[in-house]
Biopython code that builds the backbone (N, CA, C, O; Angstrom):
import numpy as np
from Bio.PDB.StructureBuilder import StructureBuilder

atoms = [
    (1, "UNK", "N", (0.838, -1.166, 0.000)),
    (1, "UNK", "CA", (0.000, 0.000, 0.000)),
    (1, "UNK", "C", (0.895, 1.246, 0.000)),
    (1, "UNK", "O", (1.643, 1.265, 0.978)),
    (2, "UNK", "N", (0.986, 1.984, -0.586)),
    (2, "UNK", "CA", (1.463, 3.397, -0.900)),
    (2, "UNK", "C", (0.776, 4.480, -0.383)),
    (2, "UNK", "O", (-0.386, 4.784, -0.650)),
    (3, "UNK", "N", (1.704, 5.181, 0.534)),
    (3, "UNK", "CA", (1.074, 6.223, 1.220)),
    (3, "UNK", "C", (1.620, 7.373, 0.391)),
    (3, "UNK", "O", (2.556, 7.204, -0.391)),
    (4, "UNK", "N", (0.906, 8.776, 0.607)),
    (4, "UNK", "CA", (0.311, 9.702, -0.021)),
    (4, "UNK", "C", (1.281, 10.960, 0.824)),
    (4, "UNK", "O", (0.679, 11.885, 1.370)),
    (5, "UNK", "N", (2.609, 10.903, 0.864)),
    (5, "UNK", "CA", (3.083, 11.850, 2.100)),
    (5, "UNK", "C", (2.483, 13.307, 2.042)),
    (5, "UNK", "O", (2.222, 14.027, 3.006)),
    (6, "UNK", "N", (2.300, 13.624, 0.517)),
    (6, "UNK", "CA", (2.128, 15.148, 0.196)),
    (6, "UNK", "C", (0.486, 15.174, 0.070)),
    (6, "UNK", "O", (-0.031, 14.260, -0.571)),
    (7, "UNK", "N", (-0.183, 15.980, 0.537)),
    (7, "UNK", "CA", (-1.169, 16.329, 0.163)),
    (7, "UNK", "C", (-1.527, 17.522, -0.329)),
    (7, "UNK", "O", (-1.473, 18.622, 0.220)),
    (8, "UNK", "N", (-2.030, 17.125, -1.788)),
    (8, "UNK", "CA", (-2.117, 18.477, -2.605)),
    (8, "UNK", "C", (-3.341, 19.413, -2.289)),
    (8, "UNK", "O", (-3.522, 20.586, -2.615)),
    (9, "UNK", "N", (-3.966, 18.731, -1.709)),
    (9, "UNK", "CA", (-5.250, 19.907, -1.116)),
    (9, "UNK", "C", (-4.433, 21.030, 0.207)),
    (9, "UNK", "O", (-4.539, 22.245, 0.368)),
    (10, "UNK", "N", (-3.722, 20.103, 0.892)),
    (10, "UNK", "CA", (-2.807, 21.399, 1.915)),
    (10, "UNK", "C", (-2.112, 22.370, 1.020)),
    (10, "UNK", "O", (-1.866, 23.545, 1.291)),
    (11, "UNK", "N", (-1.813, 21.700, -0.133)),
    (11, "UNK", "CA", (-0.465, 22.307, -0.436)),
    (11, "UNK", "C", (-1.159, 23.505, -1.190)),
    (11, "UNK", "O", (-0.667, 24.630, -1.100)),
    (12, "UNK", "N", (-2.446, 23.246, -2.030)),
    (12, "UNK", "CA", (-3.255, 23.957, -2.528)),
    (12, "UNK", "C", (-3.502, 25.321, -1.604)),
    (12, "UNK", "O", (-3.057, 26.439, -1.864)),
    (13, "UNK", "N", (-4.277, 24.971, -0.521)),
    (13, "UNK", "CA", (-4.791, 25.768, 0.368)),
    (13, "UNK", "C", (-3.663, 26.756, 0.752)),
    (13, "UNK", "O", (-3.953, 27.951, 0.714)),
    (14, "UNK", "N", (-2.350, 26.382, 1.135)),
    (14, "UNK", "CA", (-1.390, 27.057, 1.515)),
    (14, "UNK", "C", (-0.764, 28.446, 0.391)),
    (14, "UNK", "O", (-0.216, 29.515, 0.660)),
    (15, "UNK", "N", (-1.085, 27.928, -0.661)),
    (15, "UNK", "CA", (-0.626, 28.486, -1.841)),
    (15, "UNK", "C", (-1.536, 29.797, -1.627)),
    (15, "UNK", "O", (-1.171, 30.945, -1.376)),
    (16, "UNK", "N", (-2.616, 29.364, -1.774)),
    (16, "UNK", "CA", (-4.096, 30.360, -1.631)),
    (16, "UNK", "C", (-4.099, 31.520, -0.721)),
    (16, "UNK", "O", (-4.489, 32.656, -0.994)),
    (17, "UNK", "N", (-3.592, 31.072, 0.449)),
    (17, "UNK", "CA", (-3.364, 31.479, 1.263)),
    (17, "UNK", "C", (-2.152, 32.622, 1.564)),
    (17, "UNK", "O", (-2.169, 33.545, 2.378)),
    (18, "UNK", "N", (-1.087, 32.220, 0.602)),
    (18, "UNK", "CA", (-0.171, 32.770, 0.815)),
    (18, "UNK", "C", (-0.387, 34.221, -0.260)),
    (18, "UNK", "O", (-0.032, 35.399, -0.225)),
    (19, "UNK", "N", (-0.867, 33.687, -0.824)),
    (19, "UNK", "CA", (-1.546, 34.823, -2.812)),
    (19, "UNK", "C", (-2.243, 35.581, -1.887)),
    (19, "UNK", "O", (-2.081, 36.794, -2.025)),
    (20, "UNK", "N", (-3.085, 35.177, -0.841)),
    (20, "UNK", "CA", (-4.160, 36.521, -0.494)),
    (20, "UNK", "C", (-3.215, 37.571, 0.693)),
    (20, "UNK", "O", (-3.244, 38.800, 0.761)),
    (21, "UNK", "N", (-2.621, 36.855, 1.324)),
    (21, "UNK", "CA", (-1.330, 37.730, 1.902)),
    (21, "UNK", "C", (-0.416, 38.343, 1.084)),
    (21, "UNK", "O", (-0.081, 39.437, 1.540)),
    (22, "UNK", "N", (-0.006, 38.121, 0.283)),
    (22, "UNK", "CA", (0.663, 39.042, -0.504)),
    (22, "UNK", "C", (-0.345, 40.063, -1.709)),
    (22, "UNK", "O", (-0.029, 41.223, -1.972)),
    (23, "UNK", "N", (-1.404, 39.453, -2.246)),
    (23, "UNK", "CA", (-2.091, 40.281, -3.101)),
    (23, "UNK", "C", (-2.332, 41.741, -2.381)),
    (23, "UNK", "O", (-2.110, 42.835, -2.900)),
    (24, "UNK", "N", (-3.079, 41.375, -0.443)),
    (24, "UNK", "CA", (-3.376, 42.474, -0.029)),
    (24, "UNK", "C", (-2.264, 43.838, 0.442)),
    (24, "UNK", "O", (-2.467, 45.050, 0.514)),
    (25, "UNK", "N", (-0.833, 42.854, 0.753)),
    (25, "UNK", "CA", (0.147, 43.769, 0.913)),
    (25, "UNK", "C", (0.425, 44.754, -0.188)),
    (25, "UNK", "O", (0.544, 45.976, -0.106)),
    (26, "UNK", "N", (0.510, 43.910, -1.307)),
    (26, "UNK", "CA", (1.089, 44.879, -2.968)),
    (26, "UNK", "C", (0.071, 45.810, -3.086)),
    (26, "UNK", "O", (0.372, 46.925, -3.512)),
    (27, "UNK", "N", (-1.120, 45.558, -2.779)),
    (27, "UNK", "CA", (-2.291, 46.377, -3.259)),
    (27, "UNK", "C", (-2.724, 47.740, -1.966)),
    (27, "UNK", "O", (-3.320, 48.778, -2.251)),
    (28, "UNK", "N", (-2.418, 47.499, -1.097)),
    (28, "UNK", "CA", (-2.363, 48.546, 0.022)),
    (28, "UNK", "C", (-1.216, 49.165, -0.410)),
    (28, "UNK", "O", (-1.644, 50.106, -1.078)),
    (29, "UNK", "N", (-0.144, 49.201, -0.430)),
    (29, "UNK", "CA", (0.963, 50.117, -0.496)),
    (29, "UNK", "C", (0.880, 50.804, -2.284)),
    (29, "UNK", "O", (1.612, 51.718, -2.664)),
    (30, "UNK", "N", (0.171, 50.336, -2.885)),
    (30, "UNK", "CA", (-0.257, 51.485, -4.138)),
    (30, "UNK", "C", (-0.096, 53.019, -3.614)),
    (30, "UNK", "O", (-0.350, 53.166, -2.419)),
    (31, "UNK", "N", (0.204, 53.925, -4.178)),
    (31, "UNK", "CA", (0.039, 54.961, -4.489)),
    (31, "UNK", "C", (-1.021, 55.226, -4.938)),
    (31, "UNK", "O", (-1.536, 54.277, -5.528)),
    (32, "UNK", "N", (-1.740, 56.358, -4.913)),
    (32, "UNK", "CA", (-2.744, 56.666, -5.197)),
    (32, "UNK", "C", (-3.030, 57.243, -6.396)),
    (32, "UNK", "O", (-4.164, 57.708, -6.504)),
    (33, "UNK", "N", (-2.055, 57.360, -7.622)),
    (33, "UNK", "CA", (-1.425, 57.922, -8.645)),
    (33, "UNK", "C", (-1.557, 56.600, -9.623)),
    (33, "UNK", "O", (-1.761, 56.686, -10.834)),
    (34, "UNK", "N", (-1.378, 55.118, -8.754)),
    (34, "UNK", "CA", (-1.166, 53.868, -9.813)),
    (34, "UNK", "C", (-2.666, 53.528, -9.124)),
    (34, "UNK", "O", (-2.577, 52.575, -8.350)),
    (35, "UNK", "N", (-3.473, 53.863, -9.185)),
    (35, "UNK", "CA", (-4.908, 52.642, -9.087)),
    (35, "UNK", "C", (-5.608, 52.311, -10.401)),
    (35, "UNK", "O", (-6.098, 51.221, -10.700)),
    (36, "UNK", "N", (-5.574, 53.573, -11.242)),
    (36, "UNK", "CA", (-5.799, 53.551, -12.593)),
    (36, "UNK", "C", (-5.380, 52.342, -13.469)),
    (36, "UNK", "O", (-6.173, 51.501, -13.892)),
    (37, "UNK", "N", (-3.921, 52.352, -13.711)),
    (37, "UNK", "CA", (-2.994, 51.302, -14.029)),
    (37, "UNK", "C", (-3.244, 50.045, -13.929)),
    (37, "UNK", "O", (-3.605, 49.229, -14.777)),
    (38, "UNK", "N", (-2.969, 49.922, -12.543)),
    (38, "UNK", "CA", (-3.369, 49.122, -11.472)),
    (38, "UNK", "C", (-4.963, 48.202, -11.829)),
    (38, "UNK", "O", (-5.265, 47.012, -11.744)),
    (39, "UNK", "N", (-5.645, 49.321, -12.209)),
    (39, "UNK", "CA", (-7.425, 48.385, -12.405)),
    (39, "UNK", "C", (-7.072, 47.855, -13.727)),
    (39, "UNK", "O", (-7.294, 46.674, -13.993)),
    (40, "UNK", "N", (-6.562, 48.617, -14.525)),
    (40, "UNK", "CA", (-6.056, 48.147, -16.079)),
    (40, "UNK", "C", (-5.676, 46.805, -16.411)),
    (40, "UNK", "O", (-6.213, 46.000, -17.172)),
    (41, "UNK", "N", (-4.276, 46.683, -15.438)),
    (41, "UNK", "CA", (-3.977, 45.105, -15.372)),
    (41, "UNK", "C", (-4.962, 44.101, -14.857)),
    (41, "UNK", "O", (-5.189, 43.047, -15.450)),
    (42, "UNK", "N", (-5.584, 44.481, -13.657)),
    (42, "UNK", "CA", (-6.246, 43.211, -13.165)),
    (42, "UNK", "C", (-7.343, 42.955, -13.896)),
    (42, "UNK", "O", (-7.949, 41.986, -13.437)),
    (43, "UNK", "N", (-8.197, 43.756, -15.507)),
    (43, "UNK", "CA", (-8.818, 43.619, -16.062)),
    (43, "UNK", "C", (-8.208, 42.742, -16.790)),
    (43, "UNK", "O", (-8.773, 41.665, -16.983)),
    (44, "UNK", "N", (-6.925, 42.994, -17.357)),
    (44, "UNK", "CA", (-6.747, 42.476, -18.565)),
    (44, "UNK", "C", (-6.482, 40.951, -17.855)),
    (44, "UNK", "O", (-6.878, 39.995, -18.521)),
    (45, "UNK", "N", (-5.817, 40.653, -16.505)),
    (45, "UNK", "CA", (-5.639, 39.421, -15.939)),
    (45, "UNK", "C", (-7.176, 38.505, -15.822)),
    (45, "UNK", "O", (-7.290, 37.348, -16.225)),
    (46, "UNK", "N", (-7.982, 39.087, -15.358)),
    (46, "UNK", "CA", (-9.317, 38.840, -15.220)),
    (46, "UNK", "C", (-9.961, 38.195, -16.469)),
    (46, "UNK", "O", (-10.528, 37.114, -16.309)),
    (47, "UNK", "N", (-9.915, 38.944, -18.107)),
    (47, "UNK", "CA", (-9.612, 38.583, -19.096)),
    (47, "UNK", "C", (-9.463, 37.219, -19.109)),
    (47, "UNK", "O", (-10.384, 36.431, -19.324)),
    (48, "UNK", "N", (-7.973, 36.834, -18.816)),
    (48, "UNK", "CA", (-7.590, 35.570, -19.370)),
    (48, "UNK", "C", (-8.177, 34.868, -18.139)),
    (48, "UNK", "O", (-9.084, 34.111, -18.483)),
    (49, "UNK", "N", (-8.005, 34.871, -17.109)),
    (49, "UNK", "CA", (-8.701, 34.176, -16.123)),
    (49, "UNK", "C", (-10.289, 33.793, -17.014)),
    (49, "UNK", "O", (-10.433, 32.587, -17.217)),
    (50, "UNK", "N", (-11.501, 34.753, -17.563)),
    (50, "UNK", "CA", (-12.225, 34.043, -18.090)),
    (50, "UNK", "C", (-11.961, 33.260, -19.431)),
    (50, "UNK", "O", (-13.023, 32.847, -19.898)),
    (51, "UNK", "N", (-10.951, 32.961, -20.123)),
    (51, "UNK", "CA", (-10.948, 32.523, -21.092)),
    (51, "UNK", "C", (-10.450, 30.864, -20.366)),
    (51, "UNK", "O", (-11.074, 29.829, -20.601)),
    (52, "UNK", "N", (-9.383, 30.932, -19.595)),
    (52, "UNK", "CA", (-8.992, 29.603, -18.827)),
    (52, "UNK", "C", (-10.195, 28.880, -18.656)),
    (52, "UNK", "O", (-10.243, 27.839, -19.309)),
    (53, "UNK", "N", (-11.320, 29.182, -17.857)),
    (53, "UNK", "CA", (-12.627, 28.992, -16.981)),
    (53, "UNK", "C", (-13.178, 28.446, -17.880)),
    (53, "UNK", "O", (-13.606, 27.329, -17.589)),
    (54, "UNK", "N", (-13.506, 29.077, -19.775)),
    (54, "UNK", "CA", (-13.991, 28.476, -20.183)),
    (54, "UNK", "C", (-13.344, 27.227, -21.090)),
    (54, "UNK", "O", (-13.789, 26.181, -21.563)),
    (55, "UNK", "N", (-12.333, 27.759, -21.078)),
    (55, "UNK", "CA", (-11.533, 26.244, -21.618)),
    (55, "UNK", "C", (-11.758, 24.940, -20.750)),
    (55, "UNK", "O", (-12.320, 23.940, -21.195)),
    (56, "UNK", "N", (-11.272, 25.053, -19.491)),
    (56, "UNK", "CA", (-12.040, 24.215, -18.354)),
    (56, "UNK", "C", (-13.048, 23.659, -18.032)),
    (56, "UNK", "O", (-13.185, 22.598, -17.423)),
    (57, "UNK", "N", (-13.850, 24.409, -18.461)),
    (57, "UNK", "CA", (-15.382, 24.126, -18.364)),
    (57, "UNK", "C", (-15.752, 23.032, -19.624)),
    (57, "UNK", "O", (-16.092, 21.850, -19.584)),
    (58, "UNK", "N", (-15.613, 23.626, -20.341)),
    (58, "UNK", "CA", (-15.699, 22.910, -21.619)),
    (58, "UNK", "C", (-15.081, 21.475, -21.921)),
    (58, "UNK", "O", (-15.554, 20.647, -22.700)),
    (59, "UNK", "N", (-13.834, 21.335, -21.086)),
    (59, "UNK", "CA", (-13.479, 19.599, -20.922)),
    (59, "UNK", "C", (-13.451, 18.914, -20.094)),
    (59, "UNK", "O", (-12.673, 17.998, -19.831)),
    (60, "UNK", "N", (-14.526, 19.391, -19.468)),
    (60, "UNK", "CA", (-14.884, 19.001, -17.912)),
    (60, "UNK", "C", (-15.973, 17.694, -18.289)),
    (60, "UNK", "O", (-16.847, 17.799, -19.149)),
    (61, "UNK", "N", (-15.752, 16.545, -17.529)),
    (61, "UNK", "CA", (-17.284, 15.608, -17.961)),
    (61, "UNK", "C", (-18.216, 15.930, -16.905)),
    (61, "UNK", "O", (-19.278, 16.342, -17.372)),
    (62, "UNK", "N", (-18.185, 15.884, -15.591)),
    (62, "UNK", "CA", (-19.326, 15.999, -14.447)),
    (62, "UNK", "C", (-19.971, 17.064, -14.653)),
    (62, "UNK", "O", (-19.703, 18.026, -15.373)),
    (63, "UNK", "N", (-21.156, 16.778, -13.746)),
    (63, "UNK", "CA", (-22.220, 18.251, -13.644)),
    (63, "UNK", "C", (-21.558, 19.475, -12.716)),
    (63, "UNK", "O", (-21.500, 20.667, -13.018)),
    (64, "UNK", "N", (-20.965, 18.679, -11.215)),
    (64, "UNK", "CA", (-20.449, 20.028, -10.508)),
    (64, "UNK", "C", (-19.298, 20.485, -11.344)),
    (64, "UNK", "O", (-19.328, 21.676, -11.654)),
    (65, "UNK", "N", (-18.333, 19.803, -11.751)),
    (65, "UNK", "CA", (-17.191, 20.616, -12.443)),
    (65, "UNK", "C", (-17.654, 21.576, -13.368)),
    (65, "UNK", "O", (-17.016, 22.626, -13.434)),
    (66, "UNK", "N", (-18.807, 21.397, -14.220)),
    (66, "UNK", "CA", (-19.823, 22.303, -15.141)),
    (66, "UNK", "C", (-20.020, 23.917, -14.512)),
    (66, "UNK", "O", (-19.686, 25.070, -14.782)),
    (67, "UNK", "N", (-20.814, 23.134, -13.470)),
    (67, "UNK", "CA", (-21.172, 24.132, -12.521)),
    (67, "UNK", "C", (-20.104, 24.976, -12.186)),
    (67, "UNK", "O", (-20.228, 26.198, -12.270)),
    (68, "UNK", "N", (-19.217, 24.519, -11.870)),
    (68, "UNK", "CA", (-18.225, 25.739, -11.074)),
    (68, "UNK", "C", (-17.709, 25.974, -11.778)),
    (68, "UNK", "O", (-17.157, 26.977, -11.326)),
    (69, "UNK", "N", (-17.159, 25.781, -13.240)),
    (69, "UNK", "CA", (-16.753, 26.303, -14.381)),
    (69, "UNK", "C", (-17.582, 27.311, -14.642)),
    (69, "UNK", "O", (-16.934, 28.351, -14.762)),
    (70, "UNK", "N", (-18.605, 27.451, -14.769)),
    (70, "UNK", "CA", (-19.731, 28.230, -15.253)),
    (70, "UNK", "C", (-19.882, 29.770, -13.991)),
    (70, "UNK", "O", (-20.118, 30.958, -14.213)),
    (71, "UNK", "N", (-19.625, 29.038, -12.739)),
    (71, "UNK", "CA", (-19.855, 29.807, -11.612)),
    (71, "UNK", "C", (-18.196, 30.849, -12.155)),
    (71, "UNK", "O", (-18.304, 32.068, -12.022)),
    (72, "UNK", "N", (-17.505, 30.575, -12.435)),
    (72, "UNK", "CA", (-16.407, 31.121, -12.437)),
    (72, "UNK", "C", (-15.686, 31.950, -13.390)),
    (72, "UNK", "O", (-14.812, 32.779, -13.138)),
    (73, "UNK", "N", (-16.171, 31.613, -14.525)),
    (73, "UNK", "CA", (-16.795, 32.081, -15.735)),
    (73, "UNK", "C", (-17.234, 33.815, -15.347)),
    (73, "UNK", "O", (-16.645, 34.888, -15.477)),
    (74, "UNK", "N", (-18.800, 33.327, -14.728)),
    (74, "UNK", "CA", (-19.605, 34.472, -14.316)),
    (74, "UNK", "C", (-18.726, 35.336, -13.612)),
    (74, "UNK", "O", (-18.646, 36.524, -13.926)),
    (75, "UNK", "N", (-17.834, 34.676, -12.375)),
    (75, "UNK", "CA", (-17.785, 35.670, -10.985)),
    (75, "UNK", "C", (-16.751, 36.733, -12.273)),
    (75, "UNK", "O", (-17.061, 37.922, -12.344)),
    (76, "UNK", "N", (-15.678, 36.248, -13.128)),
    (76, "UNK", "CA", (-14.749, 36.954, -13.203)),
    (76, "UNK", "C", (-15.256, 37.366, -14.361)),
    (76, "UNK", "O", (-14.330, 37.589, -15.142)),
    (77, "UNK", "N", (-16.743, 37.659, -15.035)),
    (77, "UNK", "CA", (-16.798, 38.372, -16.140)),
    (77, "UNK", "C", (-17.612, 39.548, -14.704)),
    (77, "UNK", "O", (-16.952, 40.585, -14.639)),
    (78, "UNK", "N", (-18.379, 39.541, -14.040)),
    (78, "UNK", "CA", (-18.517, 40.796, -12.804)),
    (78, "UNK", "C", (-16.972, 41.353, -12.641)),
    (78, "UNK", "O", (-16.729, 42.478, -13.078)),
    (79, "UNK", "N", (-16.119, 40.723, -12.133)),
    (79, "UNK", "CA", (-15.147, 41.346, -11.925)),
    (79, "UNK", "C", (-14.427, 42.316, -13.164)),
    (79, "UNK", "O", (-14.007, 43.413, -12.796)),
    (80, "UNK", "N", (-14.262, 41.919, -14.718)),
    (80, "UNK", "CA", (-13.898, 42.313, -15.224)),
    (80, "UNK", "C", (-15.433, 43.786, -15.784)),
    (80, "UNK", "O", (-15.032, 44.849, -16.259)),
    (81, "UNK", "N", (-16.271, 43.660, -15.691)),
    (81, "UNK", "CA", (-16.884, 44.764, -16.095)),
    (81, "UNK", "C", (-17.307, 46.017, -14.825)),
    (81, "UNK", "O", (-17.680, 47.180, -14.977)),
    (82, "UNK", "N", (-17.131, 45.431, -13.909)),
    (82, "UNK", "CA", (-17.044, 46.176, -12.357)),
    (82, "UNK", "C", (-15.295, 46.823, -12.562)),
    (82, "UNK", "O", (-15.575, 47.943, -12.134)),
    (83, "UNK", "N", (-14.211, 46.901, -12.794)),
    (83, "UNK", "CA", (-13.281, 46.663, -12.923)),
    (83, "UNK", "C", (-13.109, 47.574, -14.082)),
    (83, "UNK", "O", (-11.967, 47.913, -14.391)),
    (84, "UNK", "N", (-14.432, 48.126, -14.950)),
    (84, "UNK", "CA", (-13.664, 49.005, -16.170)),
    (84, "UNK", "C", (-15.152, 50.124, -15.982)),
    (84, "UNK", "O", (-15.259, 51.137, -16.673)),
    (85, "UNK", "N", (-16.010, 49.793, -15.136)),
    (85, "UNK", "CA", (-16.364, 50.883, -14.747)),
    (85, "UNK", "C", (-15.980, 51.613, -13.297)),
    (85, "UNK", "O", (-16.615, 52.640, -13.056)),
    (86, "UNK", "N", (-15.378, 51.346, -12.693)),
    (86, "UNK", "CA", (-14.145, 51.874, -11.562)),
    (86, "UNK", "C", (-13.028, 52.366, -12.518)),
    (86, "UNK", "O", (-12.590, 53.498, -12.311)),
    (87, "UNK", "N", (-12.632, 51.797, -13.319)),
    (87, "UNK", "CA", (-11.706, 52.531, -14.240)),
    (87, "UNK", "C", (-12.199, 54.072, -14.837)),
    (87, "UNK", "O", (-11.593, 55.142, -14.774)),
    (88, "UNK", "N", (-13.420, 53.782, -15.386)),
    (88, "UNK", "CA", (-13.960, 54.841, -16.165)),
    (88, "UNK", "C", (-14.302, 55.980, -14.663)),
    (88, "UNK", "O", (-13.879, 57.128, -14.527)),
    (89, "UNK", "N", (-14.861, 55.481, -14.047)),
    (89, "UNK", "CA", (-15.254, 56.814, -12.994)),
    (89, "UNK", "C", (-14.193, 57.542, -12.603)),
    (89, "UNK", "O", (-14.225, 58.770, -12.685)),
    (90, "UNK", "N", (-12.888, 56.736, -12.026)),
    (90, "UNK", "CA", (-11.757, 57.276, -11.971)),
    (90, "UNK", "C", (-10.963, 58.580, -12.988)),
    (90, "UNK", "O", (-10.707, 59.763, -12.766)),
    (91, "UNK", "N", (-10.732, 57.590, -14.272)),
    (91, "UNK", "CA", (-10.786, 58.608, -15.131)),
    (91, "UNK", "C", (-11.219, 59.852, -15.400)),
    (91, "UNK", "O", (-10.596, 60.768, -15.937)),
    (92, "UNK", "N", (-12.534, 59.829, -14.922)),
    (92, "UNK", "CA", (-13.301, 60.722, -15.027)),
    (92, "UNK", "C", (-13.270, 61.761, -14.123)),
    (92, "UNK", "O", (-13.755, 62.870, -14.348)),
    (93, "UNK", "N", (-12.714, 61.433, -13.106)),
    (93, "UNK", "CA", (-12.303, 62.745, -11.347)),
    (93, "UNK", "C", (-11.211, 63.843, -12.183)),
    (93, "UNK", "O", (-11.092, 65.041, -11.926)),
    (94, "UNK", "N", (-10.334, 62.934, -13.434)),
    (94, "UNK", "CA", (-9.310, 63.647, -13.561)),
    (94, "UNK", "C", (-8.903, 64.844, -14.843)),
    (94, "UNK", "O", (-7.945, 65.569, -15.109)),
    (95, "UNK", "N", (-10.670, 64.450, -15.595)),
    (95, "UNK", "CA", (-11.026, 65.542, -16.479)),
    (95, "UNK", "C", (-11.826, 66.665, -15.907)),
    (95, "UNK", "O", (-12.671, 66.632, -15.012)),
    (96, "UNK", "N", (-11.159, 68.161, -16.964)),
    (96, "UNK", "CA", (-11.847, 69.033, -15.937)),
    (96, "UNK", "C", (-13.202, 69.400, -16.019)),
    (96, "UNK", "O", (-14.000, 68.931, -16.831)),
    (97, "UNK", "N", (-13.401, 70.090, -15.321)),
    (97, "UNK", "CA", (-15.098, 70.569, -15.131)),
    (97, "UNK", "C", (-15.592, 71.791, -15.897)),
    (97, "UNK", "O", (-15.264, 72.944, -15.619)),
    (98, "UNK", "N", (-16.219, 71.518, -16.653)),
    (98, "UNK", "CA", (-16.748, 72.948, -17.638)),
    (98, "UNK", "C", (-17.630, 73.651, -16.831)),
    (98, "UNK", "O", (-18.549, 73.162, -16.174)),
    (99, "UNK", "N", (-17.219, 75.170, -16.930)),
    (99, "UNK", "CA", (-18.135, 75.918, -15.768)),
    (99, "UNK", "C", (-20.020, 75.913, -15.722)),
    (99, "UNK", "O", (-20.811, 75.284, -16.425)),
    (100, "UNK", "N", (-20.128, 76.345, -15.220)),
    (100, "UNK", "CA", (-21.516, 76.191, -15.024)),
    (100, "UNK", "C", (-22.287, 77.097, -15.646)),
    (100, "UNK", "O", (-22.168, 78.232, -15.182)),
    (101, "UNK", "N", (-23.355, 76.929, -16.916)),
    (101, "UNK", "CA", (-23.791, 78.116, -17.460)),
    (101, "UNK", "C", (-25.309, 78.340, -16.628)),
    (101, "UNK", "O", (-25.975, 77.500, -16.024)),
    (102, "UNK", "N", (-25.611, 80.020, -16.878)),
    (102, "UNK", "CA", (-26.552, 80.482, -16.194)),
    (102, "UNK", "C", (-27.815, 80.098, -16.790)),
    (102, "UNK", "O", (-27.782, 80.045, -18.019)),
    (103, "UNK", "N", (-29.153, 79.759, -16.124)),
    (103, "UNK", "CA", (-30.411, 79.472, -16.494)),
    (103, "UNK", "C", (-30.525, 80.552, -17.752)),
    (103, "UNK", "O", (-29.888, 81.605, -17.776)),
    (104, "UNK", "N", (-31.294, 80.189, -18.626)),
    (104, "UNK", "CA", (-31.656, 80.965, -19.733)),
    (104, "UNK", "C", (-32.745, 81.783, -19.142)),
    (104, "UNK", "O", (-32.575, 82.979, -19.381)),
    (105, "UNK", "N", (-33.545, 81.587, -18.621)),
    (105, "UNK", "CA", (-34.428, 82.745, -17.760)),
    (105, "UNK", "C", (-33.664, 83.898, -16.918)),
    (105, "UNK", "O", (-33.930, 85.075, -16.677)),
    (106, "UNK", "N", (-32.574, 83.014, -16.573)),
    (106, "UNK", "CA", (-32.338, 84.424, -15.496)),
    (106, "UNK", "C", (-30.979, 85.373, -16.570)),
    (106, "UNK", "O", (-30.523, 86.456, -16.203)),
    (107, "UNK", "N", (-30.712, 84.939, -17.370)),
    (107, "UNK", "CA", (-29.745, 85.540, -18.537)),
    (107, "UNK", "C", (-30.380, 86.693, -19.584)),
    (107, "UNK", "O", (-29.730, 87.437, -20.319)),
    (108, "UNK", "N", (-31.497, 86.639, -19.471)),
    (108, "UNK", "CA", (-32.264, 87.886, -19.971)),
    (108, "UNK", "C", (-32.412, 88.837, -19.212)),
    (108, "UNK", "O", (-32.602, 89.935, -19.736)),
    (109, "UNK", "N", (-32.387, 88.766, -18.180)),
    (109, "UNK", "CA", (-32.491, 89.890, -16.625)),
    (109, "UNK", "C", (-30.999, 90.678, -16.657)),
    (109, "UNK", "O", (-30.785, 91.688, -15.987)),
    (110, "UNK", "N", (-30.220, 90.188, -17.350)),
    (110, "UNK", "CA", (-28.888, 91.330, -17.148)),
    (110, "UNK", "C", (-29.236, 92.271, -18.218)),
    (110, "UNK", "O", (-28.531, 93.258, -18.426)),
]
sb = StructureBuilder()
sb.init_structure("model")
sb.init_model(0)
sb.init_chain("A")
sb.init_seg("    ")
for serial, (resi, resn, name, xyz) in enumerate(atoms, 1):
    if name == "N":
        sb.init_residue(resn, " ", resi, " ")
    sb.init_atom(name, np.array(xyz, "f"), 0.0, 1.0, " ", f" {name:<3s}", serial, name[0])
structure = sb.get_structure()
């Protein structure tokens, strides 16, 4: 009988684990100058993340593997369109503001 010393579900989890400790460090110490950038890439990463999902999905035989292919699919096409409208609003703080014109009623009174 052959024992199993490594287990890839720990080793999995650990990995996971270690990505969300470092994702949140890199991403707190941003500047406030790179968030723009910053949303840019994780779109375009997000991107291929859904193209993987559906490659996956697609040579998957079971129903749950379907399922969570599909679930995953979804979460990271939200992420990628949440992700380029945070982009766009951003953008948008940093164009300027055209002044404010006066009511046409009260512009006859001068």
């Amino acid at each position: 009988m052959e024992v199993d010393i490594i287990n890839h579900t720990v080793i999995n989890l650990i990995i996971f684990v270690l990505a969300i400790y470092v994702g949140y460090h890199v991403v707190w110490n941003v500047t406030p100058a790179l968030h723009t950038p910053l949303m840019a890439v994780t779109n375009a990463i997000s991107a291929i993340v859904i193209v993987g999902a559906m490659l996956a999905t697609g040579l998957t035989v079971s129903g749950t593997s379907k399922f969570f292919g599909t679930l995953a699919v979804v979460l990271a096409a939200v992420n990628v369109f949440g992700g380029f409208l945070v982009t766009r609003r951003m953008l948008e703080m940093f164009k300027k503001k055209e002044p404010k014109k006066l009511a046409s009623g009260k512009e006859g009174a001068r």
